[in-house]
N, C-alpha and C positions, 0 to 999 in steps of 0.2 A: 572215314573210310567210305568209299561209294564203288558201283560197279558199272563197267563201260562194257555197249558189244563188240564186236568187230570192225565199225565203223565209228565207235567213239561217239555214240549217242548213250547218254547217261538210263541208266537200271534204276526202277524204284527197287526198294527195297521189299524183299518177300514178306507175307502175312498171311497169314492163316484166317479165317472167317470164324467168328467170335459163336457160341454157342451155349446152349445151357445145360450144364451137364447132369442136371439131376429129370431133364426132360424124359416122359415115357411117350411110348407110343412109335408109329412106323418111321417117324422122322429121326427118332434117338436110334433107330436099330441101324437105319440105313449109314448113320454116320458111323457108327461104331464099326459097318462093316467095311468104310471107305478110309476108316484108323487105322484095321487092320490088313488092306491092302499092302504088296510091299512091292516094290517100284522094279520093275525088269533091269536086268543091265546086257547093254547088248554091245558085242564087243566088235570096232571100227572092221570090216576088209577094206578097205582101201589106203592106201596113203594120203588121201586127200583130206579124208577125214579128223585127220592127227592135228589138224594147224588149229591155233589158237581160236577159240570164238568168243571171249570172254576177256576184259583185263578189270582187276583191281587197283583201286588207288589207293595209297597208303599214306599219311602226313604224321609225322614225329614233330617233337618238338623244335631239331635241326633241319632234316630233310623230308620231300616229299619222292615218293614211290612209284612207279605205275608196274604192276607184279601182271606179266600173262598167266589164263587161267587154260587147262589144268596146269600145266607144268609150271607154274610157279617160277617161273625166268623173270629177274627183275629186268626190262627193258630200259626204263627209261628210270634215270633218279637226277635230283637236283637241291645242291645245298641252297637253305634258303637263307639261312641267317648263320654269323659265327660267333655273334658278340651277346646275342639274346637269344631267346626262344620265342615259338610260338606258341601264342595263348587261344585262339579260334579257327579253324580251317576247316572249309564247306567248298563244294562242289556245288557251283551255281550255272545256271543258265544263260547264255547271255543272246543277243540276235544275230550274229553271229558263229555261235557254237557252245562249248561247254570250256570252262576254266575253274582253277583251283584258286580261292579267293585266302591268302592271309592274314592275321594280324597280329602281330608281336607285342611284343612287352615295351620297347623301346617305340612303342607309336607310329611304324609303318604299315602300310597296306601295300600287298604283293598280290598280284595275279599270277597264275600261270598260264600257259597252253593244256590243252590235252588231246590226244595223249603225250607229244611230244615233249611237256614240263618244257617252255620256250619263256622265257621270265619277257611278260606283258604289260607290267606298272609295276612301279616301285616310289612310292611316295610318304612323306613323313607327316603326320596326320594329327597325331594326340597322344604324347606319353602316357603311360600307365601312372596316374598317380589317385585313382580311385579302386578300389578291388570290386565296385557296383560295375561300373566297366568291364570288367574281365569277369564277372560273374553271367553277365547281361550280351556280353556283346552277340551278335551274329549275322549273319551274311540271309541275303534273301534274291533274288532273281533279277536279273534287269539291272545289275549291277547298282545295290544298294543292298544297306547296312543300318541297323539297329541298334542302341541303349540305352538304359535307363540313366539318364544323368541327377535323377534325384529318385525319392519312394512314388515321385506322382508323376514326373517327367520325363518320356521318351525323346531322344534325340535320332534326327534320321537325316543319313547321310548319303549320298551318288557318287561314286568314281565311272561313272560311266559318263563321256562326252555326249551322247544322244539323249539318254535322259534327262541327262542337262541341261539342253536344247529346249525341252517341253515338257520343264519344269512349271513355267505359267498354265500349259493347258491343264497341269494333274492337280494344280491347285482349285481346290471347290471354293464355293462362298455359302454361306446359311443362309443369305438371303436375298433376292434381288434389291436394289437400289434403289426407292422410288420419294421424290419427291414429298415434301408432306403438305396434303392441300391447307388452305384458311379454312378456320372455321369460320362457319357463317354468324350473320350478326341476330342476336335473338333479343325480341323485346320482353320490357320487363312487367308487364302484365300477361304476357303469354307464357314467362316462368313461372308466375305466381298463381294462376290459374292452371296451369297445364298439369299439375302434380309432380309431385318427387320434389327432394332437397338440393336445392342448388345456392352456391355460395354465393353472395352476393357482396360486392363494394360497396364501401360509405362514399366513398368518393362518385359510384358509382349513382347511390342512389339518390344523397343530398349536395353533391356536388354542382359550379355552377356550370360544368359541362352538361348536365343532364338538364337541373331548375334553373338553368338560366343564372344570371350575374343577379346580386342580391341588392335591392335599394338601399342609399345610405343612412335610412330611420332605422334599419332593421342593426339588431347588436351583433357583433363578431366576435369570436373567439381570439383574444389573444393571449397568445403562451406566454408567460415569463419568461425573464433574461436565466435562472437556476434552473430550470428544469425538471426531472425527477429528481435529482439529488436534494435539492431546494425547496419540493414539496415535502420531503421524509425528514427534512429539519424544521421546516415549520409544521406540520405535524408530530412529531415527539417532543418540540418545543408547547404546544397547546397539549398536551397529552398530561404534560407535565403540570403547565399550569393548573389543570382540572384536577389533578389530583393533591397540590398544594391547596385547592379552594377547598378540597373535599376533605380534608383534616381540618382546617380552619374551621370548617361548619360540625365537623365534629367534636372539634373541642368546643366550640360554645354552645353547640346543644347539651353535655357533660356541662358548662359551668352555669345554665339556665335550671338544669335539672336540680344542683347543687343550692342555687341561690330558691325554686321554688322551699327545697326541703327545710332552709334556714328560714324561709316568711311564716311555713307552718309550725314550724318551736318556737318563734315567735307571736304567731296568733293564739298558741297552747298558751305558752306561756302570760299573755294578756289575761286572757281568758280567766288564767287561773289567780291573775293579782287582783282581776275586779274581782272576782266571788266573794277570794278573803277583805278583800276591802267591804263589801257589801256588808259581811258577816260583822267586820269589826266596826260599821256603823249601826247596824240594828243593836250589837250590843250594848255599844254604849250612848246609844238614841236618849235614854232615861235619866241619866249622870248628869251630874253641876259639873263643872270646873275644879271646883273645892275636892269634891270624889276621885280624882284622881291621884 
């Protein structure tokens, strides 16, 4: 619903100037006494005075309205749809004049005239098959349309041929377009002198772009035909070996240990057959042969 005057230039809508009501002081009283004002009514002498100066616009979900005000005479009415209804309808702006902007359920966008409801566009656009759309939709000035086609995402649309037009000029950019210079070329003692950390190439630094081509006494790196794959097998392969050698050195330090412990029950054991031998030749040092 919107308000036109007698020449069909669109009415904002009235409002009141926001205040605060628990306010003291000459500013709270004065309003209170501009609340309690009450509005004169002064009644037309003339016949001139009688005509219209006011119309309302009215949009249903079929038809659209134009109601003169005071007397309430519908003037002008226009079916908009028979098959569907309308889901958004705004009184927009355009360069031109003012029109009634619709959009149905069944995905057309209608204009009208006003006041004269003169049907201005009629085109089929986007069926209703999101209710974000129909929750979102709306119409805005300079003939263009808004919604949200996802939770993050506005969509915006023109039915207007002019803006159309100068569609490139409304489009901004973030940032000019400029070339990006070379950097310059820095040497490498002025990096390494200069302070702060900077990355530096192997190629860069022992390469023979920098030291020059290397004489043929001098030894070179050469990779193997395996690769990393080929070093991680010949490494778990010696991995492996070292730790077969390293049982093998523990079992025979175990069987050295074992073979010392048997030389000493054995040198016990010596030990203790000379004594008694000793003992049993001092004893019988003194004995014939026959004595026995």
């Amino acid at each position: 619903m919107a308000f036109l005057d007698n020449t069909g230039t669109f009415l904002p809508p009235a409002f009141e100037l926001w205040y605060e009501p628990n306010a003291v002081g000459a500013d709270s009283e004065e309003r209170d006494k501009a609340r309690k004002r009450r509005p004169v009514s002064v009644s037309p002498s003339t016949s001139q005075e009688l005509q219209e100066s006011q119309y309302a616009v009215v949009c249903s979900e079929k038809q659209a309205k134009v109601i003169a005000l005071p007397s309430q005479n519908c003037i002008f009415k226009h079916s908009i749809t028979e098959t569907s209804f309308v889901l958004r309808a705004d009184v927009v702006q355009m360069n031109i004049g003012n029109c009634v902007a619709c959009f149905c359920a069944n995905g057309h966008i209608m204009t009208l005239s006003l006041p004269g409801l003169r049907p201005l566009l009629d085109v089929n656009y986007l069926p209703l098959t999101d209710m974000r759309i129909a929750r979102t939709f709306c119409f805005t000035n300079l003939g263009q349309a808004m919604y949200l086609t996802s939770p993050t995402e506005i969509q915006r649309i023109t039915y207007s041929q002019e803006t159309c037009e100068n569609l490139q000029e409304m489009l901004g950019e973030l940032f000019t377009p400029v070339e990006t210079p070379e950097a310059p070329n820095r040497g490498f003692f002025k990096g390494l002198f200069g302070g702060g950390a900077t990355s530096l190439d192997r190629e860069e630094l022992f390469g023979e772009m920098q030291a020059g081509k290397a004489s043929r006494g001098l030894a070179q790196h050469i990779p193997g035909p395996q690769g990393l794959e080929g070093m991680k097998g010949a490494a778990s392969g010696v991995v492996a070996d070292l730790a077969r050698a390293r049982i093998a050195l523990d079992e025979r330090g175990q069987k050295l240990g074992e073979l010392d412990e048997r030389t000493a029950a054995m040198l016990a054991s010596a030990d203790s057959f000379g004594k008694h031998a000793h003992d049993m030749m001092l004893k019988c040092k003194d004995k014939k042969w026959y004595q026995f």
